[in-house]
C-alpha positions, 0 to 999 in steps of 0.5 A, spaced: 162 166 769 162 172 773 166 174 778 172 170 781 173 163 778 175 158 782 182 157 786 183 165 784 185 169 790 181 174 793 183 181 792 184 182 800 186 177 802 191 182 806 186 187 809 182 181 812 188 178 815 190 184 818 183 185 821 183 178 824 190 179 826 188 185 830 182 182 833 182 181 841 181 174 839 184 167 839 183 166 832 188 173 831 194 168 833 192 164 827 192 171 823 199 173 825 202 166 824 199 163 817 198 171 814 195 173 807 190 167 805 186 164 800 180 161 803 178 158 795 183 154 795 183 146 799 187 142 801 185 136 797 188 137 790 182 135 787 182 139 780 175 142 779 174 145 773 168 150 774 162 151 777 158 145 776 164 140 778 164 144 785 155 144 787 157 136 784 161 134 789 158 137 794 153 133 793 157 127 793 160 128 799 154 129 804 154 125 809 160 121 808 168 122 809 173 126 805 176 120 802 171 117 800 167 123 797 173 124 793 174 116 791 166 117 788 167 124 785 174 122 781 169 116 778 164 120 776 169 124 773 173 119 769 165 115 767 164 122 763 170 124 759 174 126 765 170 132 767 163 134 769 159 137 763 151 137 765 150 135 758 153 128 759 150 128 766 142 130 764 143 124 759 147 119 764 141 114 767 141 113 775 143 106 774 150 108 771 151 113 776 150 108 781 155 104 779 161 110 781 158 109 788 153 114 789 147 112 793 140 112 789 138 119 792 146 122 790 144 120 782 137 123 783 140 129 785 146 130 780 142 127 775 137 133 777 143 139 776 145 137 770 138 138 767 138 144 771 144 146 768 144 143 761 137 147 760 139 153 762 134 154 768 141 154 773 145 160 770 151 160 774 153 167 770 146 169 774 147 166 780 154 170 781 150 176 780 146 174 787 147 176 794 150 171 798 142 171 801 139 169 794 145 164 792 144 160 798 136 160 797 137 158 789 141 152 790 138 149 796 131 149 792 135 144 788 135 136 790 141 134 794 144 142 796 143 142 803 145 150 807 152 147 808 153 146 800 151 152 798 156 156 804 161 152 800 159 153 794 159 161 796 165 162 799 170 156 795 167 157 787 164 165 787 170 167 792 165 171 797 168 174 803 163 173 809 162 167 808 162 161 815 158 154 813 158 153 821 155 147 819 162 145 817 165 138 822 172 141 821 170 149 822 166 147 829 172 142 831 177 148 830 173 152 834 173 147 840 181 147 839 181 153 839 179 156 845 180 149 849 172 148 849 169 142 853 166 140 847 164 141 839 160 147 839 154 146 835 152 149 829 148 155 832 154 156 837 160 157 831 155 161 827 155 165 833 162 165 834 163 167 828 160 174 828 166 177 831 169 175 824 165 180 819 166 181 814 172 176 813 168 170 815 171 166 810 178 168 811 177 165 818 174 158 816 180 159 811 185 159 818 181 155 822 183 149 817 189 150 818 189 150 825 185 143 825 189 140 820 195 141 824 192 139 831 189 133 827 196 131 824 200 132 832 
């Protein structure tokens, strides 16, 4: 695969941290606190082997919890050997995959990627050629990848640093945390938001987590 893998760190991790930390802006408190980040690793400790495995679990954790999600992947994982290969996921029936827990429309979708990739027509060594733009508008022409997978899989899986899934629930209440807003802001409005954060938008998802995890867990 071109480009960074996943859980590489990013080569300016310190320069957007800088640029953050400067800003006459809330979220340069978080930047000053938390310092250097690396916006592709999660907190989940779910291991993901490669590319195919990241598109896959976001389609499996759309519209459910985390923890369910990551109950429903780690099966799925097991039911093929232990990780994802397209191949395997082509030849598996929707039948067998609903039995790890997927809903009939989920096995469609992952089903559909492994064809996709097993044959070739989804080249992740030409997807990490894209541009953000390209990428996005490639995957969410597949079954099952909405705007907000494709933003993940940019910023978690090829390591782009101007990423901001605004449709993420954990980035838009960190937003409300943040700067003591009476409500969610809604998609339009984070990404809005976020504008003032170019060109390190995935370093400011990255500390937006953590600054909702934390008020999450007092």
């Amino acid at each position: 695969m071109v480009g960074p893998t996943i859980d590489s760190q990013p080569a300016d991790a310190a320069a957007a941290q800088a640029f953050l930390a400067a800003l006459d802006d809330p979220l340069a408190r978080l930047a000053r606190e938390h310092g250097a980040v690396d916006f592709m690793l999660s907190s989940h400790g779910l291991v993901l082997h490669d590319p195919l495995e990241r598109l896959t679990l976001g389609i499996v954790g759309q519209l459910i919890s985390v923890k369910a999600a990551l109950a429903i992947f780690g099966r799925l994982q097991q039911s093929l050997g232990g990780r994802i290969d397209a191949t395997m996921l082509a030849d598996t029936d929707e039948a067998a995959l609903r039995l790890v827990g997927l809903s009939g429309a989920k096995a469609r979708a992952v089903r559909e990627l492994g064809v996709e990739v097993a044959s070739g027509r989804l080249s992740f060594d030409e997807v990490a050629a894209m541009s953000d733009e390209q990428v996005e508008a490639r995957l969410v022409a597949l079954r099952g990848i909405g705007t907000w997978s494709a933003q993940m899989f940019l910023l978690r899986s090829l390591g782009r640093p101007d990423v901001f899934p605004a449709g993420d629930l954990g980035l838009r209440r960190g937003i409300e945390s943040l700067y003591a807003l009476r409500e969610m802001p809604s998609i339009p409005e984070a990404a809005e938001r976020a504008l003032a954060w170019r060109p390190y938008r995935s370093y400011a998802a990255k500390y937006l987590w953590l600054h909702y995890a934390a008020a999450a867990d007092t």
